[in-house]
N, C-alpha and C positions, 0 to 999 in steps of 0.2 A: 504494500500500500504506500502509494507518494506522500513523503513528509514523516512519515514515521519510523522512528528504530525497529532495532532487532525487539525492543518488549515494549513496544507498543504505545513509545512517547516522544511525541513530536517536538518541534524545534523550540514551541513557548515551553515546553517543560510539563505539557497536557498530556494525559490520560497514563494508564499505566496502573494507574491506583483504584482501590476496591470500589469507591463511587466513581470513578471517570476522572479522576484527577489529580495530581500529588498534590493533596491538601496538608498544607503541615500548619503547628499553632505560629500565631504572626509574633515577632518580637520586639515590637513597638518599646522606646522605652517611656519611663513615665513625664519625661519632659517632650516627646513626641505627642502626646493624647492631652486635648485640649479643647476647649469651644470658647465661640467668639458672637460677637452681631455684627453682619456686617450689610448694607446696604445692598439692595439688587439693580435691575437696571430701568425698575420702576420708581427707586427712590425708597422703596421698602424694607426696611430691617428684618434680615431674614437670621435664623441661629444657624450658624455652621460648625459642625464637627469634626477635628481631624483624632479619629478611633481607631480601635486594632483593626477595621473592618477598611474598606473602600470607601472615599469619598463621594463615590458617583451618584445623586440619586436615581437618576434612569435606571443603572442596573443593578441595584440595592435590592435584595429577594428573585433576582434573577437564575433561573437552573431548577429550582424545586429542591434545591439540596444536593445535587448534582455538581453545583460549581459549574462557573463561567465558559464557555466553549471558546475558541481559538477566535473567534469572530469580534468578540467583545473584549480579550482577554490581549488581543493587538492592539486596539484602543487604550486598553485601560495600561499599557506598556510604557505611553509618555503621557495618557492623562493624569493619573495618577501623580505621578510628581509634580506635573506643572500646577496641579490643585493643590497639593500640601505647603510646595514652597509660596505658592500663593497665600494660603494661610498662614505660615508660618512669617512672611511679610507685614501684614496687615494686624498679626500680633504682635511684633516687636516695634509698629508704629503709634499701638496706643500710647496714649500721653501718662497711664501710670507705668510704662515702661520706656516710653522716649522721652516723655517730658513736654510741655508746653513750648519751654525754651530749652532744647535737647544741648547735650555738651556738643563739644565738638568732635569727641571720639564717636561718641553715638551717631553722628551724622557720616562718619569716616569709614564706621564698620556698616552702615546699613548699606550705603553706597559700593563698598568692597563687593558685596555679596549681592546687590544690584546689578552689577557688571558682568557679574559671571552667570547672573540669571538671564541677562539677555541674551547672549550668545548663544546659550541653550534655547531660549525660546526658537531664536532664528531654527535652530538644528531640526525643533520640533515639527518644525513648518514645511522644509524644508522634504520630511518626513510622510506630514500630509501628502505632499504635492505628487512625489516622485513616488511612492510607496502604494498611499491608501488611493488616492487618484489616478495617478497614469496607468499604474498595474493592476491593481486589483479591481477596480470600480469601474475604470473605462471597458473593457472587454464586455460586463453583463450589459448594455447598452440603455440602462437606465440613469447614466447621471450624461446630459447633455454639456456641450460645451457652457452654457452659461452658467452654469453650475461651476465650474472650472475660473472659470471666469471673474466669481463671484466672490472665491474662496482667495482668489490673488487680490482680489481689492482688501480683505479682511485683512491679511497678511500687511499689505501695505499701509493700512489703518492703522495696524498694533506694532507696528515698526518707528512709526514716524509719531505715536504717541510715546514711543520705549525712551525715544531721542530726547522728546523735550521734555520728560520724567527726568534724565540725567542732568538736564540742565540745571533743574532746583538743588545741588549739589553746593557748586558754590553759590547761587544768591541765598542760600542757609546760612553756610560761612558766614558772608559778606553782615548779614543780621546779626549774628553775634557780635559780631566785630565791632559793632554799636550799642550794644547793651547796657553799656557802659553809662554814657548820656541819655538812656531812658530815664524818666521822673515817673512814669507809673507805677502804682502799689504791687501791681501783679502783670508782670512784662509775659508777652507770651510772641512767641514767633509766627507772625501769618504764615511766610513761605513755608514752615514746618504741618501748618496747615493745608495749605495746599497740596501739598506733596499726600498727606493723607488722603484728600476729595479724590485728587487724580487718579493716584492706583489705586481707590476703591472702586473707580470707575471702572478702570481698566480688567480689574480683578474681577467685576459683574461681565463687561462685555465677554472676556475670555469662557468665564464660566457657562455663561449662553453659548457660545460659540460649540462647545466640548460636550455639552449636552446634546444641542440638536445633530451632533453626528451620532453618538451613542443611540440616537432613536431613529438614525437611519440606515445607517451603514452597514451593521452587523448583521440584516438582514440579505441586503444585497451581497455582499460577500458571500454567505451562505449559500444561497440561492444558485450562485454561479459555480462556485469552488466548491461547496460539497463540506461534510461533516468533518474533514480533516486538512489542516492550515498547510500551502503550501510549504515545501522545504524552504524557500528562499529568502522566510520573511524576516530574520533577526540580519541577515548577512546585505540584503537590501538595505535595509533601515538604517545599518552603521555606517554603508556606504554614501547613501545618498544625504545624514548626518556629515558627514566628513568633506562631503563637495560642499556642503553651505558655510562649513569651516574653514576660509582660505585664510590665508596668513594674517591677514588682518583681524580675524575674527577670533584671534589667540591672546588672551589676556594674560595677567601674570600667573593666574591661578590655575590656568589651561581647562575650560572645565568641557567635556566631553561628553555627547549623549548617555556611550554605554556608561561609562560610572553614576551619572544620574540616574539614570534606570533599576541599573542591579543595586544603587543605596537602599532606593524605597522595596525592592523587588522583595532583598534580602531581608527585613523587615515584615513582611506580607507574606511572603511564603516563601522562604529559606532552601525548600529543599526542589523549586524549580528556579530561581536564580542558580543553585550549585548549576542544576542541567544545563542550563543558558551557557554558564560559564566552563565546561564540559565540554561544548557542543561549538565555542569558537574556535576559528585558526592557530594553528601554533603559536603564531607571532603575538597574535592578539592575546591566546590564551596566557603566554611567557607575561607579558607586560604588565597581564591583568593580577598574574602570580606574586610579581613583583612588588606592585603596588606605585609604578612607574607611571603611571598617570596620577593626577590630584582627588583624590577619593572626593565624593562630593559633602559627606561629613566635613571634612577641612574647610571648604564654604561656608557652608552650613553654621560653621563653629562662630562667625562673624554675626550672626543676628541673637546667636546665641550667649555671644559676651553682652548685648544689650540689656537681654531678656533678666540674665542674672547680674546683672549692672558690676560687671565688673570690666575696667579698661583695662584693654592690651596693653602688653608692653611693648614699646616702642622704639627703636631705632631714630637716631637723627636725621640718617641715612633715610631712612623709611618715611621719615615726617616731609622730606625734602621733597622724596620723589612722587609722593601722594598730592602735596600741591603743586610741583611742577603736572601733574595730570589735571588736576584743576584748573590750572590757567587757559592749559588748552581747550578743554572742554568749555571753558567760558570764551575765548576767544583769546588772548592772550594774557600776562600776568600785568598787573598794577607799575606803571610806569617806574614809580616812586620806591618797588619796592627792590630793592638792590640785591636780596636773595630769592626772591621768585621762581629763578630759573626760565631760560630761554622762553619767547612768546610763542613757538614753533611746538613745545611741549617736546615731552622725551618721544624715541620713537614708538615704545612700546604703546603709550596714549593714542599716538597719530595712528597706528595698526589694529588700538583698539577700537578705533570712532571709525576707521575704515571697514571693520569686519559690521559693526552695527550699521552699517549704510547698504552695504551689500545686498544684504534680502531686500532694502527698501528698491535697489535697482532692479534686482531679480525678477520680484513682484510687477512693478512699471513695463518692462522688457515683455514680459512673458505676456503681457495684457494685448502687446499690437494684432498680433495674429491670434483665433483662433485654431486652438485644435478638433480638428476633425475625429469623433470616437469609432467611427463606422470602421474603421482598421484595427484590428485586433492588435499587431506588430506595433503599430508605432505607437511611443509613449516621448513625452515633452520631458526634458531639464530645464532645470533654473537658469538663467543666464548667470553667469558669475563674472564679477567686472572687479577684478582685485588692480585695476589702476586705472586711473584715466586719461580717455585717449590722445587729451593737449593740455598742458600744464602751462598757464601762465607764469609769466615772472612779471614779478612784480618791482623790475628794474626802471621802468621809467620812457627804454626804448619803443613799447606801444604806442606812443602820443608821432612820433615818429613815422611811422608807418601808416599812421591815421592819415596823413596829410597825400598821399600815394593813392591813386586812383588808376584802375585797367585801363588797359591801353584804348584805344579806341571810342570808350566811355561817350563823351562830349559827339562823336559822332554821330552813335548809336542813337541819341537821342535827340539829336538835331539841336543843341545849342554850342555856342563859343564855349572854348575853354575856360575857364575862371583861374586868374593867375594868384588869387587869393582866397582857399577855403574860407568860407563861411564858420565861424565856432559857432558850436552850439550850447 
């Protein structure tokens, strides 16, 4: 049978077991399991819970007791995380754990770990597109091109909202930096606030977005593929994660689809993450043995010095090159300030802010032309645009060149030459 071992468990790490599934108990620890209120995308205060169980409510009682089938169980491979660390944001944002007027580490570690959560988001998208959309979804001939369509605008919405969430970074700084000459009894930070409204925002669109697949897709997958998940779906997903990953898209942290995944996986069911990780390439498997990539607890660990309000310790080294990121990401450093560090930002910032642009190109790019589904073979990639195609300098010689007009011009159009451009 395709997609299945020698005893009878597929590439999620499904079936094998006496109900249909290596079900083992989750190992959530106690600082993982929490509830919060958090707004929906009607303005409603809804309670959310992140428990030993699944986030999802769509397929919360789903199986009969059976457990999740390969359908739902690919979804819930990157939804799941993106909904926890969603929670896990929007907890370490409240004000009895950030504060009204947050420190400055607080604002340093949420941001640390904001950084590395976009990158991943891109991955996750990236994931949709080439994965759950070109291969699996296009072939049963029920999702049309504007459906396709529809989901790169989404992408493009949550990319270019990720952008200017990073912005409230330094004008948070820049608010403390003045605290000083406040005269009010009880000083509180707008921008700090803002930053709350926005990713609560963001945090309802996403969550809409993650549920209306959950109640669509798993069927249509079914329907066409049949009761057991192709072989090629974890080795697809890392790959087409890793094309939205181009150099720019590497932070200090390096944060990586597969380790986001098998964090929360290993946690949830211990004994198909082992399989997962079992069932990768040598290369991959060696590195993942290793522990050569950034485990995503190591992220993780920055919203969680908030939570138990204790600050990092710090390097000078470390303090220097955190606001040399800042300046750039603001657009350059404070004229005045003599350690700022270059207006250009280090390069690792400029590779950072590059790799977050990417999908917003990706998205735009891929929107010109539709894809045709009536072809089984053909499936669409992301564009990936890791530089651009003319680089200004911003030396002075443009004005120069302004004054230079095509040969023949004045002809073309029936008047005199003009021996003195017009400024405009």
């Amino acid at each position: 049978m395709p997609g299945v071992d020698t005893v009878g468990i597929d590439v999620l790490g499904l079936g094998g077991g006496s109900d249909g599934s290596m079900v083992s108990q989750s190992m959530f620890d106690e600082d993982d399991v929490f509830e919060l209120e958090a707004e929906d995308m009607n303005g409603d205060l809804t309670q959310l819970t992140a428990g030993p169980g699944i986030t999802s409510l769509v397929l919360q009682g789903e199986g009969g007791g059976k457990g999740l089938d390969w359908a739902a169980e690919l979804l819930l491979f990157t939804h799941e995380p993106l909904r926890r660390d969603m929670l896990e944001m929007q907890r370490a944002l409240q004000p009895r754990f950030f504060g009204e007027l947050p420190d400055s580490w607080r604002v340093r570690s949420f941001f640390r770990f904001y950084q590395a959560w976009c990158a991943l988001v891109s991955q996750q998208h990236a994931v949709e597109v080439s994965v759950h959309y070109d291969w699996l979804a296009a072939p049963t001939g029920k999702m049309q091109g504007e459906h396709r369509t529809e989901l790169l605008s989404y992408h493009r919405t949550i990319e270019l909202e990720l952008l200017a969430i990073s912005r409230l970074e330094h004008k948070i700084i820049e608010e403390l930096t003045s605290a000083a000459d406040w005269t009010t009894s009880e000083p509180w930070s707008e921008q700090a606030e803002e930053l709350r409204k926005r990713l609560t925002k963001l945090c309802a669109q996403i969550r809409l977005h993650l549920a209306t697949q959950e109640s669509a897709l798993p069927e249509i997958f079914r329907a066409y593929w049949g009761d057991v998940s192709p072989p090629e779906l974890v080795t697809r997903s890392l790959a087409a994660a890793k094309q939205a990953q181009a150099a720019g898209a590497k932070a200090p942290d390096k944060p990586k689809l597969l380790m986001w995944t098998l964090h929360y996986l290993d946690k949830r069911s211990p004994k198909r993450a082992e399989h997962i990780r079992g069932a990768l390439p040598v290369f991959k498997r060696f590195r993942n043995f290793l522990v050569y990539d950034t485990p995503h607890s190591k992220i993780l660990q920055h919203l969680r010095l908030i939570i138990n309000d204790t600050p990092p310790v710090e390097t000078e080294q470390e303090v220097a090159k955190h606001r040399d990121q800042m300046a750039a990401a603001s657009g350059g450093a404070d004229d005045d300030d003599e350690g700022a560090g270059p207006k250009k930002g280090t390069v690792i910032e400029q590779q950072r802010k590059a790799g977050m642009v990417n999908a917003v190109l990706a998205a735009a790019n891929a929107r010109r032309v539709d894809v045709p589904f009536n072809d089984n073979a053909q499936t669409r990639t992301l564009a990936v645009h890791e530089a651009p195609l003319h680089t200004f300098k911003m030396d002075g010689r443009w004005a120069e060149k302004a004054e230079k007009v095509p040969d023949n011009l004045y002809k073309k159009i029936g008047i005199e030459r003009v021996k003195t451009p017009r400024r405009l």
